[in-house]
N, CA, C and O atoms as CSV, one atom per row, in Angstrom:
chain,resi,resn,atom,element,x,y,z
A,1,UNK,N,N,0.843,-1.171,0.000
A,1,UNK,CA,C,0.000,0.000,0.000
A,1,UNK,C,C,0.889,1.235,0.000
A,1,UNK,O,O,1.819,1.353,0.798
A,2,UNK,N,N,0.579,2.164,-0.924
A,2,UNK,CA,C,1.453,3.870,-1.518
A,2,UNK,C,C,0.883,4.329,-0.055
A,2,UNK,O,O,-0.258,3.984,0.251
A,3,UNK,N,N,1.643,5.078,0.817
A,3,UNK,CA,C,1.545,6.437,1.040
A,3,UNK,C,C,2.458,7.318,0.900
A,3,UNK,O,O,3.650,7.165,1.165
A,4,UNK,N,N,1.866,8.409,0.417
A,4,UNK,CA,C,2.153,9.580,0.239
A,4,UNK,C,C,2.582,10.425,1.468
A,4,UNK,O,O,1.830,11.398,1.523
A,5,UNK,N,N,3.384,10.442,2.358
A,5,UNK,CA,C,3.729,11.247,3.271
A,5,UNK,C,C,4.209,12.846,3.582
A,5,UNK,O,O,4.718,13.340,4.588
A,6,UNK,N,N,3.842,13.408,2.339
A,6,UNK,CA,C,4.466,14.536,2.005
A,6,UNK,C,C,3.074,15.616,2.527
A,6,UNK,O,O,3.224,16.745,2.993
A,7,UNK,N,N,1.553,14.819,2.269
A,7,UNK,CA,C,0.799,15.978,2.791
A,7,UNK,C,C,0.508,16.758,3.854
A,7,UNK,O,O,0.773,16.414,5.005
A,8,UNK,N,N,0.031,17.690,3.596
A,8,UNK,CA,C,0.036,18.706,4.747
A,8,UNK,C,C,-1.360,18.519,5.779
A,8,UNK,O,O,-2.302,19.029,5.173
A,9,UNK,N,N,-1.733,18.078,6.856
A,9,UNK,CA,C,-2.925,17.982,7.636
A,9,UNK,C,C,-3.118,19.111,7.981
A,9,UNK,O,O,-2.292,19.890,8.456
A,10,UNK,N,N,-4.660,19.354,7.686
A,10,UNK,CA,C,-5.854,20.196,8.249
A,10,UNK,C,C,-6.502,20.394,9.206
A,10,UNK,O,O,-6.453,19.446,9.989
A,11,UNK,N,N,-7.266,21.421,9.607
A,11,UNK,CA,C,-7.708,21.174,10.574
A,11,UNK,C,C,-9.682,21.347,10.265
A,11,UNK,O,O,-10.124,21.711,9.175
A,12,UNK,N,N,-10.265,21.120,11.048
A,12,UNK,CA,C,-12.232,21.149,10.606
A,12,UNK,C,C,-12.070,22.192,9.469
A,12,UNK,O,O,-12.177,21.887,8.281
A,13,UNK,N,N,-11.801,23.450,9.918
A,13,UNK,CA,C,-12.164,24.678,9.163
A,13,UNK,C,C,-11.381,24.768,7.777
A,13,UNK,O,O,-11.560,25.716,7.013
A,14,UNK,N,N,-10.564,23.798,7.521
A,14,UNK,CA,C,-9.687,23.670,6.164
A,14,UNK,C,C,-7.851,24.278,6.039
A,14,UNK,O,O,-6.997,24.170,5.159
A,15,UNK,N,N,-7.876,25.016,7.614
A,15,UNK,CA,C,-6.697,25.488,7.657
A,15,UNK,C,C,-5.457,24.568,8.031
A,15,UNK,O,O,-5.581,23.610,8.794
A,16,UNK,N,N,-4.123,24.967,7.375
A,16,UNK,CA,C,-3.444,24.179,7.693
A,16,UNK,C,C,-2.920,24.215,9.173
A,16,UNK,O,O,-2.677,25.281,9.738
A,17,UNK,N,N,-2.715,22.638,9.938
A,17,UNK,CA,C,-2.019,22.479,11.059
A,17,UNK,C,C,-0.967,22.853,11.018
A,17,UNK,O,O,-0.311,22.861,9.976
A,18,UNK,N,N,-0.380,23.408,12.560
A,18,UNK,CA,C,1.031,24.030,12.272
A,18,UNK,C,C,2.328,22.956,13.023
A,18,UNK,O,O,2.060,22.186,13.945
A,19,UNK,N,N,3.486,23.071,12.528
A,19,UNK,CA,C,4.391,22.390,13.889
A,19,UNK,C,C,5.165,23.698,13.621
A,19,UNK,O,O,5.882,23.984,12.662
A,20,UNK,N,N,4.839,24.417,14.712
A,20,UNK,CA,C,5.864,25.494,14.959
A,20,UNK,C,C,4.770,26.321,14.007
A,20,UNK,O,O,3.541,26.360,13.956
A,21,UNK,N,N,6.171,27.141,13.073
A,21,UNK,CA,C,6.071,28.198,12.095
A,21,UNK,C,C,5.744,27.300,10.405
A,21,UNK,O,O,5.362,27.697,9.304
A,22,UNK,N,N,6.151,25.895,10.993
A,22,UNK,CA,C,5.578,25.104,9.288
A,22,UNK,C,C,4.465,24.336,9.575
A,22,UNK,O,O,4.055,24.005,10.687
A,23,UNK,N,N,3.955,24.049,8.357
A,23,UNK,CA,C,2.679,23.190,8.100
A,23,UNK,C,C,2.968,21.932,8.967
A,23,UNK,O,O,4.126,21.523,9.052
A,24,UNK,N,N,1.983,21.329,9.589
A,24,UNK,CA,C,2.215,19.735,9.796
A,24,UNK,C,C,2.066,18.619,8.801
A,24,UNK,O,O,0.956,18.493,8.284
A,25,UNK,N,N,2.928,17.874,8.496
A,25,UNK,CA,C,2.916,16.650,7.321
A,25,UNK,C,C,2.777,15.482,7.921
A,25,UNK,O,O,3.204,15.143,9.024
A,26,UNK,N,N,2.143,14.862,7.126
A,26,UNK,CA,C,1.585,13.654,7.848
A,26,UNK,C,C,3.277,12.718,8.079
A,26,UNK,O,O,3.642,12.128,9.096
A,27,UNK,N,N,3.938,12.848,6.928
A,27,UNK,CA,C,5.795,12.303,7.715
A,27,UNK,C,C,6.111,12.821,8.929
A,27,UNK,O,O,6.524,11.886,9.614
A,28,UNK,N,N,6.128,13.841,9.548
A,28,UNK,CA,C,5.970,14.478,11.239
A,28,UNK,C,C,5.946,13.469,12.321
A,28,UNK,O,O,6.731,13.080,13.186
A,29,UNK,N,N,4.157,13.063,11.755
A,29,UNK,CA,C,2.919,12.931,12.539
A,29,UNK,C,C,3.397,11.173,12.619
A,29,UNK,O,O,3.183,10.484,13.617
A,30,UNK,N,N,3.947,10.756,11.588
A,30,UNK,CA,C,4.054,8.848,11.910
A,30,UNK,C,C,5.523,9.002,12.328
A,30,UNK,O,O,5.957,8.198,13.153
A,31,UNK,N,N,6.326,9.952,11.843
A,31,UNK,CA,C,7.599,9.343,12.443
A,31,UNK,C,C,7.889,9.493,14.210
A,31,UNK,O,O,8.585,8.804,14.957
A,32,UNK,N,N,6.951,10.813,14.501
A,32,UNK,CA,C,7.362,10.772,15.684
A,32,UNK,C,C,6.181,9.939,16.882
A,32,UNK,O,O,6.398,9.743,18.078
A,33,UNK,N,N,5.075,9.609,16.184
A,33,UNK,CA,C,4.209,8.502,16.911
A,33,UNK,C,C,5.068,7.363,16.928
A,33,UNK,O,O,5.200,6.813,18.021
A,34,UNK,N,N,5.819,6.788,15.731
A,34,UNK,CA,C,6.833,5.641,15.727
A,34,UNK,C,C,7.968,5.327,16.839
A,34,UNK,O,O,8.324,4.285,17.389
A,35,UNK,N,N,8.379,6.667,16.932
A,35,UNK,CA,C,9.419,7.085,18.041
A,35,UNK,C,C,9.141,6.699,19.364
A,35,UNK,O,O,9.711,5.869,20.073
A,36,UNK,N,N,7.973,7.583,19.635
A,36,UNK,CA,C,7.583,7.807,21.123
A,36,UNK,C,C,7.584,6.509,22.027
A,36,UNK,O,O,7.204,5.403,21.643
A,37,UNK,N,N,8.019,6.781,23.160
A,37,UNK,CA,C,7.113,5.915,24.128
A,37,UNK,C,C,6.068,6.483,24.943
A,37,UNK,O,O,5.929,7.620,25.394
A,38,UNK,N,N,5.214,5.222,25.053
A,38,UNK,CA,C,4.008,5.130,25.798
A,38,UNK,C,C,3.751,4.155,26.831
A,38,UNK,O,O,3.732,2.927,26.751
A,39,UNK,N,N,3.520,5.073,28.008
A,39,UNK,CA,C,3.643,4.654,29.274
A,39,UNK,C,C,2.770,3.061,29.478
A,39,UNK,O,O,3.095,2.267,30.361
A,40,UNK,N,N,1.798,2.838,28.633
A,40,UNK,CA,C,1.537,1.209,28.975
A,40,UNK,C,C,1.886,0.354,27.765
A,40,UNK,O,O,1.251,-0.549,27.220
A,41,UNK,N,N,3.089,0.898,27.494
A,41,UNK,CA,C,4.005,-0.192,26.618
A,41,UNK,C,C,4.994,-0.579,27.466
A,41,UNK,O,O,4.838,-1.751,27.122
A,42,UNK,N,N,6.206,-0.680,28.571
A,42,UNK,CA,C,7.119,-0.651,29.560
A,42,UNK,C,C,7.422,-1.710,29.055
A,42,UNK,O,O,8.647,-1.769,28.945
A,43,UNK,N,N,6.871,-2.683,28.646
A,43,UNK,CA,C,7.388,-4.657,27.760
A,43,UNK,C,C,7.424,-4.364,26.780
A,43,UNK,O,O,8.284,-5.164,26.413
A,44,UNK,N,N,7.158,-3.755,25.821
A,44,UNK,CA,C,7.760,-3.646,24.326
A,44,UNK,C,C,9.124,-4.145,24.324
A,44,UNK,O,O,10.028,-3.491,24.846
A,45,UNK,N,N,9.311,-5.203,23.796
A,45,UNK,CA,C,10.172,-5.657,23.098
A,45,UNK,C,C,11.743,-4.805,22.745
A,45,UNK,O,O,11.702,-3.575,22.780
A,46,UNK,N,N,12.768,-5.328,22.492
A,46,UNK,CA,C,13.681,-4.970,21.448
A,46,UNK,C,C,13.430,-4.720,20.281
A,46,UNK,O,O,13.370,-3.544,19.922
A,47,UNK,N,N,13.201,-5.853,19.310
A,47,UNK,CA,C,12.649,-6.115,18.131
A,47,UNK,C,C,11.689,-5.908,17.521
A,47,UNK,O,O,11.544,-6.068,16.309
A,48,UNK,N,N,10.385,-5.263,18.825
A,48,UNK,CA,C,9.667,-4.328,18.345
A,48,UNK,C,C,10.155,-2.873,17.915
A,48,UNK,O,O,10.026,-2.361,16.803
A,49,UNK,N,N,10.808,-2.268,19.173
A,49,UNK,CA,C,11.273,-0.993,19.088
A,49,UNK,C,C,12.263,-1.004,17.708
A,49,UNK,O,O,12.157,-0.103,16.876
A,50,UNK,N,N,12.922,-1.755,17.600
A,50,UNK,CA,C,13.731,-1.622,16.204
A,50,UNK,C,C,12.922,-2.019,15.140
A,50,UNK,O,O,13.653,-1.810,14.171
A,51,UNK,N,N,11.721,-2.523,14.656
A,51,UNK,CA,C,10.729,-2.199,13.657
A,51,UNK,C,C,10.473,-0.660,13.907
A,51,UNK,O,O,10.697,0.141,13.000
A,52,UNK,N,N,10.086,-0.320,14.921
A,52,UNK,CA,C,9.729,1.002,14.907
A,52,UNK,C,C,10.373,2.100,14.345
A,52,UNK,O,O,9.919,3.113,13.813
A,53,UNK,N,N,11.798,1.628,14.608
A,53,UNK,CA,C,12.918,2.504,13.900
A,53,UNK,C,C,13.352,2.217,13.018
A,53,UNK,O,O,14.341,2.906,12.772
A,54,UNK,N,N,13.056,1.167,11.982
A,54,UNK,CA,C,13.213,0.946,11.035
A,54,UNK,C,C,12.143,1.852,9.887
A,54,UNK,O,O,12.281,2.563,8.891
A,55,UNK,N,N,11.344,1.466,10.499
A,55,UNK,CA,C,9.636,1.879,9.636
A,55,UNK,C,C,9.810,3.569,10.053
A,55,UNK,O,O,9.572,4.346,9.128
A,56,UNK,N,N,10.043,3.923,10.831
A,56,UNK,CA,C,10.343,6.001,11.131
A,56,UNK,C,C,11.546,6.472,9.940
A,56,UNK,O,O,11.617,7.538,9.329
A,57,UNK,N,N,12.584,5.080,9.847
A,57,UNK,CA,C,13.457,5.705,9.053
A,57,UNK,C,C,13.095,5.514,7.895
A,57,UNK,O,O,13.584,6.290,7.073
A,58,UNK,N,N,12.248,4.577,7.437
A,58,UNK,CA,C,12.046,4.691,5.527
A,58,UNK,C,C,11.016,5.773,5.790
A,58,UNK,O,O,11.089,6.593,4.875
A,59,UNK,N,N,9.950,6.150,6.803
A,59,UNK,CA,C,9.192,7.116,6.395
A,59,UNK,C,C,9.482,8.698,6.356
A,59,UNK,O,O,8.769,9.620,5.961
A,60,UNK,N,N,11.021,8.689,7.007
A,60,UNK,CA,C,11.467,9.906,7.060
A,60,UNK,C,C,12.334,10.110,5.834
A,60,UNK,O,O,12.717,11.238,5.525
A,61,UNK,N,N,12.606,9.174,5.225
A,61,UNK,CA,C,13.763,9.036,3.754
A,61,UNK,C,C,12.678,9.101,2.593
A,61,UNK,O,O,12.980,9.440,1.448
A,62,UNK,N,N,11.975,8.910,2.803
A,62,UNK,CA,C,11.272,9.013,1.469
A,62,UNK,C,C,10.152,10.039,1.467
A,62,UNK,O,O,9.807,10.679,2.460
A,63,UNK,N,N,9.487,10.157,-0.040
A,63,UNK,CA,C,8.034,11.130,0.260
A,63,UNK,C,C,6.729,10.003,-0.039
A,63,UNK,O,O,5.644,10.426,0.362
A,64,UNK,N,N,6.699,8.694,-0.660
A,64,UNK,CA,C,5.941,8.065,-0.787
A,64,UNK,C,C,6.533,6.704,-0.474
A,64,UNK,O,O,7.514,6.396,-1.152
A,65,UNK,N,N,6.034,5.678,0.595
A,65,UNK,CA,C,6.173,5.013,1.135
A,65,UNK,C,C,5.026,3.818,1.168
A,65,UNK,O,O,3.868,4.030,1.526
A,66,UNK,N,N,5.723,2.024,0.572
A,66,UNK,CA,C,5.160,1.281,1.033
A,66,UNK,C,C,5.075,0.763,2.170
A,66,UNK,O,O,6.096,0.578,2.834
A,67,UNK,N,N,3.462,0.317,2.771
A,67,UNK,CA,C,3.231,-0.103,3.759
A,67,UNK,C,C,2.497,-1.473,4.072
A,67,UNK,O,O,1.266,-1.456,4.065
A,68,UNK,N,N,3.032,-2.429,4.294
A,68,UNK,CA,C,1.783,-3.602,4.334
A,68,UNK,C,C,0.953,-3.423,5.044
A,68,UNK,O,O,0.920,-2.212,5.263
A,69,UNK,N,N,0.056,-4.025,5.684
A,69,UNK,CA,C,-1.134,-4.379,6.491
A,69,UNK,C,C,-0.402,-3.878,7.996
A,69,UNK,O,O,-0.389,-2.750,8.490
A,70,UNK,N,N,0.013,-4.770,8.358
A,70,UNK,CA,C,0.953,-4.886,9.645
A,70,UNK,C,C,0.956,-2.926,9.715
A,70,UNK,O,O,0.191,-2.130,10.260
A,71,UNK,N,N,1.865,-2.797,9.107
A,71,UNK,CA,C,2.492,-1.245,9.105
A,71,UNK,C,C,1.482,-0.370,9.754
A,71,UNK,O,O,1.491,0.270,10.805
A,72,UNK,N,N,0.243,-0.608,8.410
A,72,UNK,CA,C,-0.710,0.428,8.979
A,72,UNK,C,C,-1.470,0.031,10.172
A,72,UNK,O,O,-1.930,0.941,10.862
A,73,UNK,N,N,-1.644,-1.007,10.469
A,73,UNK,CA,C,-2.105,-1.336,12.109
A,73,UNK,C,C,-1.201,-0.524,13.205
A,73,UNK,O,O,-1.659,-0.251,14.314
A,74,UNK,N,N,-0.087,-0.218,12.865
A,74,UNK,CA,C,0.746,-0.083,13.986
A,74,UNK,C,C,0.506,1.557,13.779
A,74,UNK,O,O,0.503,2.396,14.680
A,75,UNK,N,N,0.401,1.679,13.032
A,75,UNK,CA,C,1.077,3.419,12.637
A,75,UNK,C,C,-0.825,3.885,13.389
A,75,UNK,O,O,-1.000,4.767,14.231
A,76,UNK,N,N,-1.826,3.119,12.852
A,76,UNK,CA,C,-2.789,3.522,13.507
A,76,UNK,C,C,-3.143,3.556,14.750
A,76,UNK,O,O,-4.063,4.247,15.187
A,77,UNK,N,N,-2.311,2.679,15.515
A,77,UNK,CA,C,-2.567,2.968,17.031
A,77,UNK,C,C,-1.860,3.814,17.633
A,77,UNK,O,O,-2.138,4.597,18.541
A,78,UNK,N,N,-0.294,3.481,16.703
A,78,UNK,CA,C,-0.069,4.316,17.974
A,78,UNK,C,C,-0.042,5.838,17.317
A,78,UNK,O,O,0.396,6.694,18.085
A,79,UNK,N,N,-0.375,6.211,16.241
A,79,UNK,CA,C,-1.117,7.826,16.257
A,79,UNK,C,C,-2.453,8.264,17.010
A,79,UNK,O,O,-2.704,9.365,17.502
A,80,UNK,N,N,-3.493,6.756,16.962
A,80,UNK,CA,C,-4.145,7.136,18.184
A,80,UNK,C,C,-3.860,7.466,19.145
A,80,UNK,O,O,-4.713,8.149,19.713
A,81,UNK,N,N,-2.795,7.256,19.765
A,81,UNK,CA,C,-2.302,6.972,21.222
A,81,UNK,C,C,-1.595,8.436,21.287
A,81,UNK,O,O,-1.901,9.243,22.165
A,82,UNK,N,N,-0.562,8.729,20.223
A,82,UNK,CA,C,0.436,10.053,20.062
A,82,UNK,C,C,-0.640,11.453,20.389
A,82,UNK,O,O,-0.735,12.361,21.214
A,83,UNK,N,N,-1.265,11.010,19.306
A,83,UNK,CA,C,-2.294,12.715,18.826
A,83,UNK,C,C,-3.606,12.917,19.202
A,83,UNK,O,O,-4.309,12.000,19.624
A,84,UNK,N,N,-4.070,14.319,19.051
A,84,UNK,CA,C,-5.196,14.439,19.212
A,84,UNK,C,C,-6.429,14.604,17.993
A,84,UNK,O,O,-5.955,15.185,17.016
A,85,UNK,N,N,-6.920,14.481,17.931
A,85,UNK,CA,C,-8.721,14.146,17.140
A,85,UNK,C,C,-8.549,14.711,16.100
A,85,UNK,O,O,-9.000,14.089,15.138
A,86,UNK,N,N,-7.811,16.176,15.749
A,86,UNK,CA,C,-7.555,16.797,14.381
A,86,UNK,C,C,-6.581,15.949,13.797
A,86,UNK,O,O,-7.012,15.252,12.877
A,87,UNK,N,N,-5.382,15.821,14.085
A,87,UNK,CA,C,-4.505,15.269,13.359
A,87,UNK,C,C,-4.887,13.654,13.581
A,87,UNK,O,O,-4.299,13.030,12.699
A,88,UNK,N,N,-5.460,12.978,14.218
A,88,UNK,CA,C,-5.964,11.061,13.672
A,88,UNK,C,C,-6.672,11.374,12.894
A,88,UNK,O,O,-6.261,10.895,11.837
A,89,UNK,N,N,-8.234,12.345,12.612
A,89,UNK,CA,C,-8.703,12.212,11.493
A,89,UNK,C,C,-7.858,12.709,10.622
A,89,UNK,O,O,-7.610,11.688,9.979
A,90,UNK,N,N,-7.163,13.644,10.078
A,90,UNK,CA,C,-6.331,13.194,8.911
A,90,UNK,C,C,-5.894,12.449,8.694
A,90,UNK,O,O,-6.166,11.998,7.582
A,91,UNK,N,N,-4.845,11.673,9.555
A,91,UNK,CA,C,-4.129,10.100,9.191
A,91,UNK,C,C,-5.432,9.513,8.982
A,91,UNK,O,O,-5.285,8.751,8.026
A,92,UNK,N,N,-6.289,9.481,9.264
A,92,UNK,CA,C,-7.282,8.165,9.025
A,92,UNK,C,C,-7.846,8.876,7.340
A,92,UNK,O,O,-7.743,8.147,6.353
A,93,UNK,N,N,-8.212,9.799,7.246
A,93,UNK,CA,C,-8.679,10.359,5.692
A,93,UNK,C,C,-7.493,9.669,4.734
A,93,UNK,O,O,-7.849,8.837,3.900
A,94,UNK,N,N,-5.907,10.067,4.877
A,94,UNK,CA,C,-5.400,9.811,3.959
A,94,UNK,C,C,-5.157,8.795,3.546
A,94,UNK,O,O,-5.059,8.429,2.375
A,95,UNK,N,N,-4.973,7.948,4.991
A,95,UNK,CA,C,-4.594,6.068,4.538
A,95,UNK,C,C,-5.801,5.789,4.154
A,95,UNK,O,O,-5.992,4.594,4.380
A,96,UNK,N,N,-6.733,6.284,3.680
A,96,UNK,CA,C,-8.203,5.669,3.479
A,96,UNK,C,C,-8.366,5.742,1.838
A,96,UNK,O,O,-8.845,4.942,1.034
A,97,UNK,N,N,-7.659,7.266,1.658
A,97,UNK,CA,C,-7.417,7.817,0.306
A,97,UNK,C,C,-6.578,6.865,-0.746
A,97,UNK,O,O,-6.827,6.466,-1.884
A,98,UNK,N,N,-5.452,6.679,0.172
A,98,UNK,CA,C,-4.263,5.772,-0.339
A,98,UNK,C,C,-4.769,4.234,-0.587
A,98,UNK,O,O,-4.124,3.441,-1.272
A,99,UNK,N,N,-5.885,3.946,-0.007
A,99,UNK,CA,C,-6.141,2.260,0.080
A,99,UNK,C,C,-6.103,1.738,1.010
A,99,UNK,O,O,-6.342,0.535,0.898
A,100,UNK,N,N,-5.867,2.134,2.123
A,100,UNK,CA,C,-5.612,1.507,3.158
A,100,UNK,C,C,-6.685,1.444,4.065
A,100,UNK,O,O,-6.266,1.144,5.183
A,101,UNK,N,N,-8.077,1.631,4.024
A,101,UNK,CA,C,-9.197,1.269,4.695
A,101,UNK,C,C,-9.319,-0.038,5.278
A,101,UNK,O,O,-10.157,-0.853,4.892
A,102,UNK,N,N,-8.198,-0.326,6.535
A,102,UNK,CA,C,-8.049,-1.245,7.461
A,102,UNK,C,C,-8.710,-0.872,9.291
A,102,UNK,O,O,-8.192,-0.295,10.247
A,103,UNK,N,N,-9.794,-1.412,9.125
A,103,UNK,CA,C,-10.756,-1.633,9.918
A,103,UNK,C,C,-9.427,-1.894,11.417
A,103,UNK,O,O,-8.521,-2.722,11.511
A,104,UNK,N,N,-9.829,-0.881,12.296
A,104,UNK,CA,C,-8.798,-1.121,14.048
A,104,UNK,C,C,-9.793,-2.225,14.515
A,104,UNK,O,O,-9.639,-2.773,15.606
């Protein structure tokens, strides 16, 4: 599955989200949900965390990025988990756009 990581997320009213003084891109928004920790993960794995940093680094190297199934399960929770309600509904609009209408 293509995503496109280069777009810019919105907010209700159509304006663009900011990080800082620039637009927010949905590459931002997964690499640093990928990153993070979250306090009821403490057992995550090794070999998880290094998927994680594997998958942050092709999404930060590239502007359009394949993703299997797996990928987008992960990238969808834990942006649930990262962000708030403006920026998941964009991730959820675009992977939906892209093909990726994978039911959580």
């Amino acid at each position: 599955m293509r995503v496109d990581v280069t777009r810019v997320l919105h907010d209700v009213d159509g304006s663009a989200l900011k990080d800082g003084a620039m637009d927010l891109i949905m590459r931002t928004v997964l690499v640093k949900a990928l990153q993070a920790t979250y306090p009821d993960e403490r057992g995550v794995s090794y070999k998880e965390k290094v998927r994680r940093y594997n998958l942050a680094s092709e999404i930060f190297g590239k502007d359009v990025v394949e993703l299997d199934e797996s990928a987008v399960r992960l990238i969808q929770r834990l942006v649930g988990d990262a962000w708030a309600v403006p920026i998941v509904g964009e991730i959820d609009k675009y992977l939906k756009e892209d093909g990726n209408d994978i039911s959580s």
